[in-house]
C-alpha positions in Angstrom: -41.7 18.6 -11.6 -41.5 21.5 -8.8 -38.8 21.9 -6.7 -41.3 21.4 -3.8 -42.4 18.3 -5.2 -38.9 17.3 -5.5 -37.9 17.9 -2.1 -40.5 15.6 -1.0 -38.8 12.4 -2.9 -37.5 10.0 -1.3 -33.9 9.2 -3.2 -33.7 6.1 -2.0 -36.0 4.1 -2.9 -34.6 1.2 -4.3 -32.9 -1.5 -2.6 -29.2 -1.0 -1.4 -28.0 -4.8 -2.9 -25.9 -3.5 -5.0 -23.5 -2.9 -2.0 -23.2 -6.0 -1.3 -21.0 -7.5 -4.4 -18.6 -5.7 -6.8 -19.9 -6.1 -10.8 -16.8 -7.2 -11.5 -16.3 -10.7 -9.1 -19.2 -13.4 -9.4 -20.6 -15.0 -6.8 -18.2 -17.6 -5.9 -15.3 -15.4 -5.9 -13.9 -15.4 -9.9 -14.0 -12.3 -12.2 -16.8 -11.7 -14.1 -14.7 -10.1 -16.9 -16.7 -6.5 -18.2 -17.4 -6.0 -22.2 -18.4 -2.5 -22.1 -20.5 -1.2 -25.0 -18.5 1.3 -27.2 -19.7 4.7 -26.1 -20.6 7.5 -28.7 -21.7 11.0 -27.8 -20.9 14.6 -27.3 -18.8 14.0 -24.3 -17.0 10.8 -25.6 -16.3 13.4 -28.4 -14.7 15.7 -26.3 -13.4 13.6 -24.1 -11.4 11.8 -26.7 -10.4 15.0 -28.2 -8.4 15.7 -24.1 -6.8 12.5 -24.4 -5.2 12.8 -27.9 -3.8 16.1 -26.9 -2.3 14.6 -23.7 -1.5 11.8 -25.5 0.7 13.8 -27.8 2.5 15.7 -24.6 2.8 12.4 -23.0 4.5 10.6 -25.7 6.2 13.9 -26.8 7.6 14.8 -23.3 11.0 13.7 -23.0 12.1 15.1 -26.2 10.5 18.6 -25.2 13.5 20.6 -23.9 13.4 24.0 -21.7 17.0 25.2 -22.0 19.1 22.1 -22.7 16.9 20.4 -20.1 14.0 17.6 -20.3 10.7 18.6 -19.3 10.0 16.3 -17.2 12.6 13.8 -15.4 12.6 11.7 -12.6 15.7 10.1 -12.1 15.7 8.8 -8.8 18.9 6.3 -9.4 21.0 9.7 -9.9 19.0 11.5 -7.5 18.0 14.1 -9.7 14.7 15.9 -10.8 13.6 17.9 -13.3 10.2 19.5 -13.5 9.2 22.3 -16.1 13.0 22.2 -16.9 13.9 23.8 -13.4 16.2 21.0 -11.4 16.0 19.6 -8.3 18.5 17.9 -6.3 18.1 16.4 -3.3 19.1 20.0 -1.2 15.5 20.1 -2.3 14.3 17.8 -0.6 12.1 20.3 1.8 10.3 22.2 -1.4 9.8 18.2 -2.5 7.9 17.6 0.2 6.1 20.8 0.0 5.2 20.5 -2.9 3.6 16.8 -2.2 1.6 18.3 0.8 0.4 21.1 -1.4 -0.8 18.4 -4.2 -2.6 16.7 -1.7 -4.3 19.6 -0.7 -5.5 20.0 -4.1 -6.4 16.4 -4.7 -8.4 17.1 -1.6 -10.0 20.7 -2.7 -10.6 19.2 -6.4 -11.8 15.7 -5.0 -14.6 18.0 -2.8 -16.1 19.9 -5.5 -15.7 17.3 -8.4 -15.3 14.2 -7.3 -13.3 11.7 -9.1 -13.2 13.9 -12.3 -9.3 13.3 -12.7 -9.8 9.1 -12.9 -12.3 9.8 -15.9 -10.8 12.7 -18.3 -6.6 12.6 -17.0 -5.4 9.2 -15.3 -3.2 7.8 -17.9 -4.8 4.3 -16.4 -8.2 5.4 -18.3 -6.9 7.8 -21.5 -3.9 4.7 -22.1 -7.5 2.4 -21.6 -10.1 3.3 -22.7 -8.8 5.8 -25.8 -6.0 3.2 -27.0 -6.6 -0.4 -26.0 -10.2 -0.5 -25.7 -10.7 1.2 -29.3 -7.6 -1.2 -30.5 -9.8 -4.1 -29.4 -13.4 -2.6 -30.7 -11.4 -2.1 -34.2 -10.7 -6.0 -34.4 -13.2 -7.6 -32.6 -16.0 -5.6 -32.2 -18.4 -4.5 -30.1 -19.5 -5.6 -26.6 -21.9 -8.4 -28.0 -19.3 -9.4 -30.8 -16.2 -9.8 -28.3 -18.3 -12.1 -26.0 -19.3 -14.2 -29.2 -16.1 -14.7 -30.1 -14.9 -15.5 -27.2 -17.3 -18.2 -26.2 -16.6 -19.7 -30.0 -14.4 -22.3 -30.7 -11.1 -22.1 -31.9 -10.8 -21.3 -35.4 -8.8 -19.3 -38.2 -10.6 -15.8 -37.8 -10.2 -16.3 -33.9 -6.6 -16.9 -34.0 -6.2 -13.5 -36.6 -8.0 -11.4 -34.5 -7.0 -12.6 -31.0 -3.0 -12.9 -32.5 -3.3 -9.4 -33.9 -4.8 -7.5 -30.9 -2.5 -8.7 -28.8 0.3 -8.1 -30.5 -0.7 -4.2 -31.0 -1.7 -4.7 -27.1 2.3 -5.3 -27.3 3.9 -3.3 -29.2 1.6 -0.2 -27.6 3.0 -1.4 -24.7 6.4 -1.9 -25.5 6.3 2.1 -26.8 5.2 3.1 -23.4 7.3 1.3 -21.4 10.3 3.1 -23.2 8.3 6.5 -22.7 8.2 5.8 -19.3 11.5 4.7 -19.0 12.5 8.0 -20.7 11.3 9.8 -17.9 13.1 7.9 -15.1 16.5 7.9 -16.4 16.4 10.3 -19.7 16.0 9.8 -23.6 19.1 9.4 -24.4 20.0 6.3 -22.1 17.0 5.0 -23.4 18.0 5.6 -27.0 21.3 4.1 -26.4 19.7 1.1 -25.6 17.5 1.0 -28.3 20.0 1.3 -31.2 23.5 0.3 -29.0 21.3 -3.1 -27.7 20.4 -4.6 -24.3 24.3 -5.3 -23.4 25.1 -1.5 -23.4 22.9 -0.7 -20.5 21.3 -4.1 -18.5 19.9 -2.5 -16.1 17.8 -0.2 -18.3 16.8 -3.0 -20.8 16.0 -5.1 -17.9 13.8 -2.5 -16.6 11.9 -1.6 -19.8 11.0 -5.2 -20.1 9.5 -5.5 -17.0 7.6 -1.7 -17.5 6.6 -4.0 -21.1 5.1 -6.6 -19.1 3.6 -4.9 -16.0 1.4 -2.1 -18.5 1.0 -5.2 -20.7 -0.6 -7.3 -17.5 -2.5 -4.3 -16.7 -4.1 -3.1 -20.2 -4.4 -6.9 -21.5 -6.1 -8.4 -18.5 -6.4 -6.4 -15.1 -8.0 -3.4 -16.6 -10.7 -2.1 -14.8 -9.4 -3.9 -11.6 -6.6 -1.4 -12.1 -9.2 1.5 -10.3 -11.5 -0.8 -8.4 -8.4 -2.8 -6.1 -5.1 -1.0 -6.7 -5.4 2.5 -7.4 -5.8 4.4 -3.7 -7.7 7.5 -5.2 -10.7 5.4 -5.5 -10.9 5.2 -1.7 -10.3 8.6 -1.2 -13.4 9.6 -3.1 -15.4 7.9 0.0 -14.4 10.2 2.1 -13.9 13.5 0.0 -17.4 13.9 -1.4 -20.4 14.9 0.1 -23.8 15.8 -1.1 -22.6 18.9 -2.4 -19.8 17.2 -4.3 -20.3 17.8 -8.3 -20.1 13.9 -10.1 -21.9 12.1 -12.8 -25.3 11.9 -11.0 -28.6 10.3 -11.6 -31.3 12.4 -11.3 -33.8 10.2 -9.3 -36.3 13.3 -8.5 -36.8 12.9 -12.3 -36.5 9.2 -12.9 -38.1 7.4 -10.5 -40.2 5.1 -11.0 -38.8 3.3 -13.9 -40.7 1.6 -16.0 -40.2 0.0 -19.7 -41.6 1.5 -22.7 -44.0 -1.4 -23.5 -45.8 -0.6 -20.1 -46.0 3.7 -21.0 -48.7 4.8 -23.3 -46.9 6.4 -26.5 -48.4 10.0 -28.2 -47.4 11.4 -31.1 -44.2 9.6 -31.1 -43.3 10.4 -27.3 -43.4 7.8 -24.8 -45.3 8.9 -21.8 -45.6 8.5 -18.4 -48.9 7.3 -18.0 -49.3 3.7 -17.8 -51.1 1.9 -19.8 -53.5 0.5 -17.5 -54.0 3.7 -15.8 -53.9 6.2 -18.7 -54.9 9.4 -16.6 -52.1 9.2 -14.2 -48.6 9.6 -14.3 -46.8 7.4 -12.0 -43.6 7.1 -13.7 -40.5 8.5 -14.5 -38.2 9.5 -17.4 -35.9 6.4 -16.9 -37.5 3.6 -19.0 -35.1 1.4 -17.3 -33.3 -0.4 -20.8 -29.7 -0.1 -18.8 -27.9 1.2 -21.4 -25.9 3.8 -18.5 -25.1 -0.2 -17.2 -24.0 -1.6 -20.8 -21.3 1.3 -21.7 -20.2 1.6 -17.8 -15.9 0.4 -18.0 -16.2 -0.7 -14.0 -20.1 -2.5 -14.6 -21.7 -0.2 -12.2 -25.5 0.9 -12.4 -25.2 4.6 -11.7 -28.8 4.3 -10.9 -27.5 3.6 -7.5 -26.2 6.5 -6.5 -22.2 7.8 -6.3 -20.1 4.9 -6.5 -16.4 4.2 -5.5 -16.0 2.1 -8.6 -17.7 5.8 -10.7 -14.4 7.3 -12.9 -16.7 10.1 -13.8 -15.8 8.9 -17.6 -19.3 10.1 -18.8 -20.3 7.2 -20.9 -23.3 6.4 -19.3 -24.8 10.1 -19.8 -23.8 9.9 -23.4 -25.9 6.5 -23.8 -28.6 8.2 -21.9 -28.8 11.1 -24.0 -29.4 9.1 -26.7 -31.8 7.0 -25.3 -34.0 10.2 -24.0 -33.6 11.8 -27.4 -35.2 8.6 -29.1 -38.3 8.4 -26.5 -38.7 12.3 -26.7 -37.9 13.2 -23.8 -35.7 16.0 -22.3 -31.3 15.1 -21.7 -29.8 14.9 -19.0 -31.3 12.1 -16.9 -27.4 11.4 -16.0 -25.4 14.4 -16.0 -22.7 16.6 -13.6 -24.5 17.7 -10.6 -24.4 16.9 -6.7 -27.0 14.9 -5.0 -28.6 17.9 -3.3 -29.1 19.9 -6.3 -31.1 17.0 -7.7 -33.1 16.8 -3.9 -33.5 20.9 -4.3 -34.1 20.8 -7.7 -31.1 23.9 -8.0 -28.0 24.3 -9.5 -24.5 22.6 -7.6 -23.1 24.8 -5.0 -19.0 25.0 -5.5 -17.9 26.9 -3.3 -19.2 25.6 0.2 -18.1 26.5 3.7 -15.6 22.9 3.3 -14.2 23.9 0.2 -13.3 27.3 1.3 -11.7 25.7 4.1 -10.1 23.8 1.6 -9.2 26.5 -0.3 -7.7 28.8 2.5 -5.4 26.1 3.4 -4.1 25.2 -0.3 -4.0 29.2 -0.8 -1.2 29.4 2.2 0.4 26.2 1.6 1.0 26.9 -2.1 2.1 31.0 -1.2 4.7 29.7 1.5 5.7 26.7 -1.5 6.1 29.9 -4.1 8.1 32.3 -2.0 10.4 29.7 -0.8 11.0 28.6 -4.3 11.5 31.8 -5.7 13.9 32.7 -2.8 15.9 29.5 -2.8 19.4 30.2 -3.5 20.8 30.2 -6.9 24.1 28.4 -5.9 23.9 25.5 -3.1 27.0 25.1 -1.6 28.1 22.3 1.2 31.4 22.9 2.8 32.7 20.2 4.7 36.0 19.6 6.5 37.9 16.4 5.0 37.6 13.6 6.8 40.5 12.1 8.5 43.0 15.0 8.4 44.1 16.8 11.5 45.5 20.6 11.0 48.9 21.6 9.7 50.9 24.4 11.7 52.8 27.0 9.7 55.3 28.7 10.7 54.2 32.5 12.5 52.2 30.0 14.5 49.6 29.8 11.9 47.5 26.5 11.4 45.5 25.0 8.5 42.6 22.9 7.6 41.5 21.2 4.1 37.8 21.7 3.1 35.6 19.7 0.8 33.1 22.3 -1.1 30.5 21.2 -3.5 28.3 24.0 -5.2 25.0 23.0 -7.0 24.1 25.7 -9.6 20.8 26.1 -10.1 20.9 28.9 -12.4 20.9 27.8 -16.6 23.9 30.1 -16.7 27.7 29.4 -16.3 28.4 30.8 -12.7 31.9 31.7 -10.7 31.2 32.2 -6.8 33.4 33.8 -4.1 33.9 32.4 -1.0 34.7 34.6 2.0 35.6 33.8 5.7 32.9 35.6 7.9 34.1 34.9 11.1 36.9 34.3 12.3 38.6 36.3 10.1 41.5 34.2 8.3 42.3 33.5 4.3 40.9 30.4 2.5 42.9 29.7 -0.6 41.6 27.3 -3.6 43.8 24.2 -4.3 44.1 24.4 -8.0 42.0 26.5 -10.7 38.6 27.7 -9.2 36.3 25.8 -11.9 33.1 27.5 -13.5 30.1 26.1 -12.3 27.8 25.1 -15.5 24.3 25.6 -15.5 22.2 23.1 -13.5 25.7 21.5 -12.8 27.6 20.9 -9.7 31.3 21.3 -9.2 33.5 20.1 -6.3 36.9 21.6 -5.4 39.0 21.7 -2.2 40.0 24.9 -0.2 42.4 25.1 2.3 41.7 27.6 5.5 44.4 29.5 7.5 44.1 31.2 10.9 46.1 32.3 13.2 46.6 30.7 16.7 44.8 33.9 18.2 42.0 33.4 16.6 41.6 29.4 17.7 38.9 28.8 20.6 40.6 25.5 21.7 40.5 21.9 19.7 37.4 23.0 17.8 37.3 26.6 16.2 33.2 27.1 14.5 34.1 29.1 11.2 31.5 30.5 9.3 31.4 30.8 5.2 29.8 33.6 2.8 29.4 32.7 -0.8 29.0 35.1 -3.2 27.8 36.0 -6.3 28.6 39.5 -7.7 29.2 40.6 -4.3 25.9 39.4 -3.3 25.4 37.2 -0.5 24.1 33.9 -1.4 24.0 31.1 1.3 26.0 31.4 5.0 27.8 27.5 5.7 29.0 27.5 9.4 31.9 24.4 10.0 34.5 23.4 12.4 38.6 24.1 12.2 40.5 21.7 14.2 43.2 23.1 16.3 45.8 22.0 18.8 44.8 22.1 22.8 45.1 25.6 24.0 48.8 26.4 25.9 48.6 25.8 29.4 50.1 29.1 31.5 53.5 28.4 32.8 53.4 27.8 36.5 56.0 30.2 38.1 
């Protein structure tokens, strides 16, 4: 067909129904529970071969190390995060939350050209679904057709086997991630001391891998697909991400429409046609011979037919099943593929990069620069000086006064470090109460100081002070505090 002829389509012709129910609630409110048929194709291939490998960093991440240090940790309870091996603490807190904004401005520049890519080939929702679960449960019971036999048939032996043994891989796959994810939020060795110490060595961590058991249990066993249609909020944010020129798994229409069953198309030489039957010299119909196969193999139950979908994960079943389909009736692939709606209206390839996605691009371009430089630059020692609470000053003899100082330093270096501290301003002596410790790598120390000035250098009750740590005589980080004097002398009236 032209790309003239195209343009003069209208896409929608079909009614718009479908908007009005989800596939996976019936009528009267109850789920209509989804038997997907087991895909096969060159994407499910390939597809599959992504998930094993982030399968294997997934379950191999806490015990990948990047000097002495996990991968990957979120430790929230000890306030302490780990990414790529580099710690953060919570003095971090402002690259944190850079570094959300920036990944939201991605999510919003990836969303725009590729729609909701990252639900179908990353989300550990689909790969932990649709790669473990779902080919746990095709293994034992079958395919779509076989799964709803069984279970409309009574109870009996082979139903009990194969409903007892699914579930209790469903289980044990669960129990495995739970501790993986567990791993992550407080480290693999607490999680291996509860594993081979037992439950009463750490409560709260057992307690907290059963309930992880149950929840991805809940979630894989029964709420599924539900997972992406109710809970997960990306699904929503595809609405209003894409546009026309968004790249998704896309009916072509132009070429489709009308559909029409094989049994109505006149077949030649093996190909099916489309010329009807009853009218042999014209072709009225499309490529889609409407047997809903893109329906049967869809995990959410959608007909993609419709159009761009919120419940679409982009998981590329349904272009598999349609390849296969259009290789059988001899007709060309790609009926369903990755394009946008206005290349299949234009009859062109997909646009990427649009005036909104350079937008989008400028802006996550400066964002990420500002995130890079101030990570780079952050300093390599923290340090928080802070005068301790609840002591007033102590005078010295040669009218000299002195204040005690709380000083924590966070290095973030991997190496052992030793810092100096120097008064700026005024200038006075600070003096370490016991050994000055050597600060470990991604450690933190605390000592106390003490700080001496002299009464001439006092500017009443509250004296500001101002700190320089070093680190081979390079300045670091400037810490500005108060010194607590006594009330300045009034002048002797004559």
């Amino acid at each position: 067909m032209s790309k003239a002829n195209k343009k003069d389509i209208n896409p929608i012709t079909q009614e718009e129904s479908y908007r009005d129910f989800v596939s996976s609630i019936t009528e009267d409110g109850k789920r209509n529970w989804i038997y997907p048929k087991k895909p096969d194709g060159r994407w499910y291939r390939i597809r599959t071969w992504v998930s094993w490998l982030l399968l294997g960093f997934l379950f191999a991440g806490p015990f990948i190390t990047i000097s002495g240090n996990p991968i990957l940790l979120l430790n929230i309870f000890e306030r302490k995060f780990v990414v790529f091996g580099v710690v953060f603490w919570p003095q971090d807190f402002y690259l944190f939350f850079l570094a959300m904004i920036t990944l939201i401005i991605f999510i919003v520049l990836f969303t725009a050209i590729w729609g909701r890519l990252f639900c179908g080939w990353v989300c550990p929702q689909t790969i932990f679904m649709e790669m473990l679960f779902r080919k746990i449960e095709y293994w034992i019971e079958g395919d779509a057709n076989q799964q709803k036999r069984l279970n409309a048939a009574p109870l009996s032996r082979d139903k009990i086997i194969k409903k007892t043994s699914k579930h209790a891989l469903f289980i044990t796959l669960s129990v495995l991630i739970a501790h993986t994810f567990m791993a992550y939020l407080i480290g693999k060795d607490q999680v291996l001391e509860v594993v081979t110490a037992g439950p009463a060595s750490n409560w709260p961590a057992f307690l907290g891998t059963l309930v992880f058991t149950g929840l991805f249990y809940g979630v894989f066993a029964r709420f599924r697909e539900q997972v992406c249609l109710v809970a997960c909020p990306y699904g929503r944010f595809q609405s209003v991400l894409v546009d026309n020129d968004s790249i998704a798994v896309t009916y072509d229409f132009a070429r489709g429409e009308g559909r029409a069953k094989v049994g109505e198309r006149i077949k030649e030489d093996g190909v099916v046609t489309n010329r009807p039957k009853n009218e042999p010299d014209k072709e009225v119909y499309g490529d889609c011979i409407d047997c809903e196969q893109c329906v049967k193999v869809c995990p959410t139950g959608i007909d993609i037919r419709n159009g761009i979908q919120l419940e679409c994960i982009n998981c590329t079943a349904c272009i598999d099943a349609c390849n296969e389909v259009m290789r059988k009736v001899g007709k060309p692939e790609e009926l369903i593929t990755y394009t946008s709606y206005n290349a299949v209206v234009e009859g062109t390839e997909p646009r990427f990069f649009t005036t909104r996605v350079k937008a989008y691009l400028a802006v996550f371009a400066i964002v990420f620069s500002i995130f890079i430089y101030l990570f780079v630059t952050r300093p390599e020692v923290y340090t928080v000086i802070l005068r301790e609470p609840g002591m007033m000053y102590n005078e010295l003899p040669d009218d000299r006064f002195s204040n005690f100082y709380n000083a924590k330093f966070f290095n973030k270096t991997f190496n052992e470090t030793e810092v100096e501290l120097r008064l700026h301003h005024p200038e006075g002596e600070v003096q370490w109460l016991g050994e000055q410790e050597v600060i470990p790598g991604q450690q933190q120390t605390e000592n106390r100081i003490m700080v001496f000035l002299h009464r001439d250098q006092l500017a009443g009750a509250q004296t500001p002070v101002e700190f320089g740590v070093y680190l081979d005589d390079k300045l670091l980080q400037t810490i500005r505090s108060g010194f607590i004097g006594p009330q300045p002398r009034r002048p002797q009236q004559e």
